[in-house]
C-alpha positions as CSV (number, residue, x, y, z in Angstrom):
1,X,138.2,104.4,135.1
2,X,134.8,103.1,135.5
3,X,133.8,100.0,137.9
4,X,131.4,97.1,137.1
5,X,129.8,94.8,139.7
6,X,128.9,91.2,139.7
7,X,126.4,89.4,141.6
8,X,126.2,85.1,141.4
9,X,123.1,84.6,143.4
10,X,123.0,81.2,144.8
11,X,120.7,79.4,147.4
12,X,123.4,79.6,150.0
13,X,125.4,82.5,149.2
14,X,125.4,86.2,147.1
15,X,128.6,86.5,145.6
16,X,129.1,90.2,145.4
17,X,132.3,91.3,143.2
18,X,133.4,94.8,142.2
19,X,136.2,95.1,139.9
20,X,137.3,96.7,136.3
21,X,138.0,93.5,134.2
22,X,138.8,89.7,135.4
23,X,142.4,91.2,136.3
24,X,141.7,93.8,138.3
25,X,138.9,92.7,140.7
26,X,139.0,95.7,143.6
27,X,137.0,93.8,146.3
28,X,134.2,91.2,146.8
29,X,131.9,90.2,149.8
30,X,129.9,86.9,150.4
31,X,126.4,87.5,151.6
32,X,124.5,85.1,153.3
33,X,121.0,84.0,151.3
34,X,118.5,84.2,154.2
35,X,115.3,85.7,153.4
36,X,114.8,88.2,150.0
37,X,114.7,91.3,151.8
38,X,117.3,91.3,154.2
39,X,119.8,89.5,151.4
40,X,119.2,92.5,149.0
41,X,119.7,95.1,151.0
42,X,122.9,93.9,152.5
43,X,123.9,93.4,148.1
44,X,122.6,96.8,148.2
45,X,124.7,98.4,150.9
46,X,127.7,96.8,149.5
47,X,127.5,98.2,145.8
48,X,125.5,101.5,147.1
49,X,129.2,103.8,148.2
50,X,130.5,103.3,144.4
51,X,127.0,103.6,142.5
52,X,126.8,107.3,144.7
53,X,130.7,108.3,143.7
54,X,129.5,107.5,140.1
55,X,132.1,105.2,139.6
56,X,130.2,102.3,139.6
57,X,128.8,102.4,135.6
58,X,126.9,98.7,135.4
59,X,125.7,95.4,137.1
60,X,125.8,91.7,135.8
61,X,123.5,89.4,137.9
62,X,123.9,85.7,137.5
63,X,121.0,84.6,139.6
64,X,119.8,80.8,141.0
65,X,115.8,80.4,138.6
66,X,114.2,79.7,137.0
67,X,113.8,83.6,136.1
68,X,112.2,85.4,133.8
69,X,114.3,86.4,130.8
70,X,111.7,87.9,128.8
71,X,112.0,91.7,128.6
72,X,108.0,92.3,127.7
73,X,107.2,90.5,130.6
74,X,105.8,92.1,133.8
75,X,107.6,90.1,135.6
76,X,110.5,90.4,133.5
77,X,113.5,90.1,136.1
78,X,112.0,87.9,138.7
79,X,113.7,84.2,140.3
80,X,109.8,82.9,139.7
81,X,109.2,78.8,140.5
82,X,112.2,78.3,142.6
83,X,112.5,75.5,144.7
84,X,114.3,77.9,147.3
85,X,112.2,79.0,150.4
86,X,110.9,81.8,150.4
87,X,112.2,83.2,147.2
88,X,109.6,82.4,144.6
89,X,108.0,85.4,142.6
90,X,111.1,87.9,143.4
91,X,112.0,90.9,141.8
92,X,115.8,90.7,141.9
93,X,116.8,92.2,138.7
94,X,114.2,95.4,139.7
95,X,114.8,95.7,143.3
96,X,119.0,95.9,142.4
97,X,118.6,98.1,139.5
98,X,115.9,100.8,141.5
99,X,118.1,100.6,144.3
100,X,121.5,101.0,142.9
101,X,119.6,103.4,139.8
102,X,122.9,101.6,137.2
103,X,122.0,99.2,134.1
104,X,121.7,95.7,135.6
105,X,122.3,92.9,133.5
106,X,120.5,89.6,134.1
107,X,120.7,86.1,133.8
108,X,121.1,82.8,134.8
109,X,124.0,81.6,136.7
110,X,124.8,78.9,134.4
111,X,124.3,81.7,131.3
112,X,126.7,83.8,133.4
113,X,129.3,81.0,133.9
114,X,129.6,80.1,130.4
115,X,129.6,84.2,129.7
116,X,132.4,84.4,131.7
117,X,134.6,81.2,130.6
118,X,133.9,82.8,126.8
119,X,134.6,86.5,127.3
120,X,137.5,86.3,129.4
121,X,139.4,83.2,127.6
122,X,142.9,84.1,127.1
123,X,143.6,80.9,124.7
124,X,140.6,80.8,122.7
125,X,139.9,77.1,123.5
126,X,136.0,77.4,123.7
127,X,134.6,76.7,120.3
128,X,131.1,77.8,119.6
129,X,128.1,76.7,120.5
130,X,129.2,75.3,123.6
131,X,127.1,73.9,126.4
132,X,128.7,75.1,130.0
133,X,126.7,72.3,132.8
134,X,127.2,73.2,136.6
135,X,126.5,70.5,139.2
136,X,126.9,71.9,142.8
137,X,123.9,72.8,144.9
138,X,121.4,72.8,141.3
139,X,122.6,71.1,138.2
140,X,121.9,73.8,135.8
141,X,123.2,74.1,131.7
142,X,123.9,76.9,129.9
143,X,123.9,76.6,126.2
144,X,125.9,79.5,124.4
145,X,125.4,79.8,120.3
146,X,126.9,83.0,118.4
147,X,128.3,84.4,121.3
148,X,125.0,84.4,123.0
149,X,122.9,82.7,125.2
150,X,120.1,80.6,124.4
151,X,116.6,82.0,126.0
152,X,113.5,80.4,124.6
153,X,110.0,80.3,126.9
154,X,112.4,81.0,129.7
155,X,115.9,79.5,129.3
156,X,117.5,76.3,129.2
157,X,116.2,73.7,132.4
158,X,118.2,70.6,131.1
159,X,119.1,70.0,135.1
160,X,115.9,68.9,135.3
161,X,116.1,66.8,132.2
162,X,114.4,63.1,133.2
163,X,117.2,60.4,132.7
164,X,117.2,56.4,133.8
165,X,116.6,55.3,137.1
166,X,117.5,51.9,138.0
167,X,115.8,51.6,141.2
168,X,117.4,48.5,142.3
169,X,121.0,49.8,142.2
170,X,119.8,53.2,143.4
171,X,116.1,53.5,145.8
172,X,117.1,56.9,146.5
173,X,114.0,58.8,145.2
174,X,115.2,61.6,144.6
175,X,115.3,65.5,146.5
176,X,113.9,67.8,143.7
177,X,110.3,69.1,144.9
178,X,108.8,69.4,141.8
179,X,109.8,66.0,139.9
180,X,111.4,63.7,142.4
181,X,114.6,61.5,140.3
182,X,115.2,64.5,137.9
183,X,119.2,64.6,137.2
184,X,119.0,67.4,139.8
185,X,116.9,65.2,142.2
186,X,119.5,62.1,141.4
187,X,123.3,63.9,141.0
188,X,123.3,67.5,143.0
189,X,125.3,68.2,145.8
190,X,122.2,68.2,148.3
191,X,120.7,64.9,146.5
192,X,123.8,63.2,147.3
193,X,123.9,64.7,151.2
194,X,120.5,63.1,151.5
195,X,121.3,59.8,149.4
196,X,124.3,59.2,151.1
197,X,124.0,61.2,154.8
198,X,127.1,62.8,154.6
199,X,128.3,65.7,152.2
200,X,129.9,65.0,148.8
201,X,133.3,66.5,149.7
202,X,133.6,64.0,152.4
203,X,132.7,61.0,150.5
204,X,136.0,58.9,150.1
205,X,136.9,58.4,146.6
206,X,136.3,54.8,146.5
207,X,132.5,55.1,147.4
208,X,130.5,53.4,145.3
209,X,128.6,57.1,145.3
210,X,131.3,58.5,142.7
211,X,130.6,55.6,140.3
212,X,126.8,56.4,140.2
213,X,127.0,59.8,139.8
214,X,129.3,59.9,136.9
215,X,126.9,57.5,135.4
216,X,123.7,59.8,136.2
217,X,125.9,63.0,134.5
218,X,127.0,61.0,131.4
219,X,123.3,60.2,130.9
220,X,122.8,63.5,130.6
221,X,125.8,64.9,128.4
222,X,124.9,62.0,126.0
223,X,121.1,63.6,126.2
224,X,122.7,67.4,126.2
225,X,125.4,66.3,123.2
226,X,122.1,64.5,121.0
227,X,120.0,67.6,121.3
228,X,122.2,70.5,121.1
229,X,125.4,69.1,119.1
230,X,127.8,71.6,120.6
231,X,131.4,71.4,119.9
232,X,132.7,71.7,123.1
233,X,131.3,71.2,127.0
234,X,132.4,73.0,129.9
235,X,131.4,70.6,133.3
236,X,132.0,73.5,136.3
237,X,130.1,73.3,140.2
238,X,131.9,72.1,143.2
239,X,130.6,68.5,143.1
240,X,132.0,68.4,139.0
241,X,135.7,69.3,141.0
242,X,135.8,66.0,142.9
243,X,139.3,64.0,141.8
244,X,138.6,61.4,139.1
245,X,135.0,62.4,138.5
246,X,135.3,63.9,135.0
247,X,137.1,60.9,133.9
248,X,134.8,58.3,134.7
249,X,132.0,60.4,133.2
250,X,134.2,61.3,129.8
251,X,134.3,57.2,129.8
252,X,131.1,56.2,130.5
253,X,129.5,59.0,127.6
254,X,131.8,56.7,125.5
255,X,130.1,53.7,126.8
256,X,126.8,54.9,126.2
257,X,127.1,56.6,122.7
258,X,127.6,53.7,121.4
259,X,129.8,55.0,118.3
260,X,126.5,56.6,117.4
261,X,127.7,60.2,116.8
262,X,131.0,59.6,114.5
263,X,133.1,62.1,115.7
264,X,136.5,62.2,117.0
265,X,136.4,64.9,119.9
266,X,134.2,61.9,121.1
267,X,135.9,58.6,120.6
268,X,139.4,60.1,120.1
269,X,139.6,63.7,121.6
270,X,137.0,63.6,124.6
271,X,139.5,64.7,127.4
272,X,139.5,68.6,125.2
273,X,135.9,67.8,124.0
274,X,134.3,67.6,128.2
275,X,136.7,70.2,130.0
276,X,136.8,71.6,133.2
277,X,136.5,75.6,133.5
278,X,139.3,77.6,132.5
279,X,138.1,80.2,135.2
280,X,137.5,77.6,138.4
281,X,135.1,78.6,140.7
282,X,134.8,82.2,139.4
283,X,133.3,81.5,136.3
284,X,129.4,82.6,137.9
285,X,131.1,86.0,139.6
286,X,133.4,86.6,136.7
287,X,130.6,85.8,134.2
288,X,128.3,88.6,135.9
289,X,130.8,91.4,135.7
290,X,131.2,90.5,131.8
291,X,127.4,91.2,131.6
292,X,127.7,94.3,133.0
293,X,130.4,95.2,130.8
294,X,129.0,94.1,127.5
295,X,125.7,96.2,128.8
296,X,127.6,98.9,129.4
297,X,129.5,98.9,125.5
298,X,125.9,98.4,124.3
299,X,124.0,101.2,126.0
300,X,127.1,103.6,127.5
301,X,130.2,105.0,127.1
302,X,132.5,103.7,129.2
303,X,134.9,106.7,130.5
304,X,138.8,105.5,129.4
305,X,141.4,105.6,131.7
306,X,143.6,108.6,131.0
């Protein structure tokens, strides 16, 4: 039977996964992100023994962006005004797929996440459109509608959506390069580091830090809920993990809707309405090998076990 890779490219790591469906996952390899080059030849190397057996039929990338999406672009699969040294104006998706010569799938992480959470759901909880939001090292949302991700110019950038500052309480101004107090800038996991000189994870849970940030991401899923009315939001990244925090942020979007959208997954049913990921921290990897399979039952036959 035929293999599919995954690749969640993040500004820290390459998550490199082989593996036949989310059950059956044959091995996986973290790759450091240092410089483009040497990262994706080591991704390279790693997928390069099962792409030369044949076995290996597709790729998913879920990569860190913004990229470009749009296939009739000449720069179509590049990471292009990254904030991430030395990795503006990369050909990911082309450099993988010429050096692997397999269909490569591409998107953004986020997209990939909420892929993943969608395709491989065993209870059918999600309800579409959904909005899937990650807050770890980026804040980044993914908005799926009919099954499908949401591209437009590029693709959805509501992590860098602009949301109140009250500089009083908070005179931290922010870490994103490009716009200073963006939500990214305010409520990532680095923005925090920088805030609060010590990393999230090690922030006691009575800090007055956990407070403001699930203030800073209600502001947003009251913004992301107004614009996109989806019917369900998944909140995933390692800083959206932290004990408590999806509670106080479920409260506070109360607090600041203000009984203006009438609906009761809001005032009544908001613990299924804002969820935590079915699939943990997997969602990204997981997400990319769905890509690669969808590809594949698009373009390929896929040989069937005998």
């Amino acid at each position: 039977m035929g293999l599919f890779g995954g690749i969640e490219s993040g500004g820290t790591k390459f998550i490199c996964t082989i593996g036949i469906d989310s059950d059956n996952l044959l091995t996986e390899k973290r790759i450091p992100t240092t410089n483009p080059e040497e990262t994706i030849r080591k991704v390279i190397e790693f997928f390069n023994p099962y792409a030369i057996s044949g076995e290996l039929i597709a790729v998913g990338i879920a990569s860190f962006g913004p990229i470009d999406l749009n296939p009739d672009s000449q720069t179509y699969g590049y990471i292009t005004t990254t904030p991430k040294e030395g990795w503006k104006n990369v050909d990911l998706c082309g450099q993988i797929q010429r050096g692997l010569k397999v269909p490569v799938a591409f998107d953004t992480d986020v997209n990939a996440a909420a892929i993943g959470e969608q395709y491989w759901e065993k209870d059918k909880r999600l309800l579409d459109p959904f909005l899937y939001m990650t807050v770890g090292t980026g804040i980044g949302v993914g908005v799926i509608v009919n099954g499908s991700p949401l591209h437009g110019l590029i693709h959805a950038e509501a992590g860098h959506m602009v949301i109140p500052h009250n500089w009083q309480r908070d005179p931290f101004p922010g870490s994103c390069p490009y716009h200073g107090d963006c939500l990214e800038g305010l409520a990532s996991g680095p923005s925090m580091s920088k805030r609060w000189g010590q990393k999230p994870e090690t922030l006691p849970d009575a800090h007055t830090a956990w407070d403001l940030e699930a203030e800073y991401l209600a502001f947003a899923l009251v913004n992301l809920i107004y614009a996109y009315s989806p019917l369900q939001i998944v909140l995933g990244g390692g800083v959206s993990q932290h004990a408590g925090l999806i509670q106080a942020a479920r409260s506070k979007v109360q607090q600041f809707n203000k009984g203006y959208i009438h609906s009761s997954m809001i005032q009544e049913k908001i613990d299924d309405y804002i969820h935590l990921p079915a699939l943990g921290n997997r969602s990204g990897a997981l997400g990319a090998i769905a890509m690669a399979i969808k590809l594949a039952k698009k373009h390929i036959e896929i040989p069937k076990a005998v």
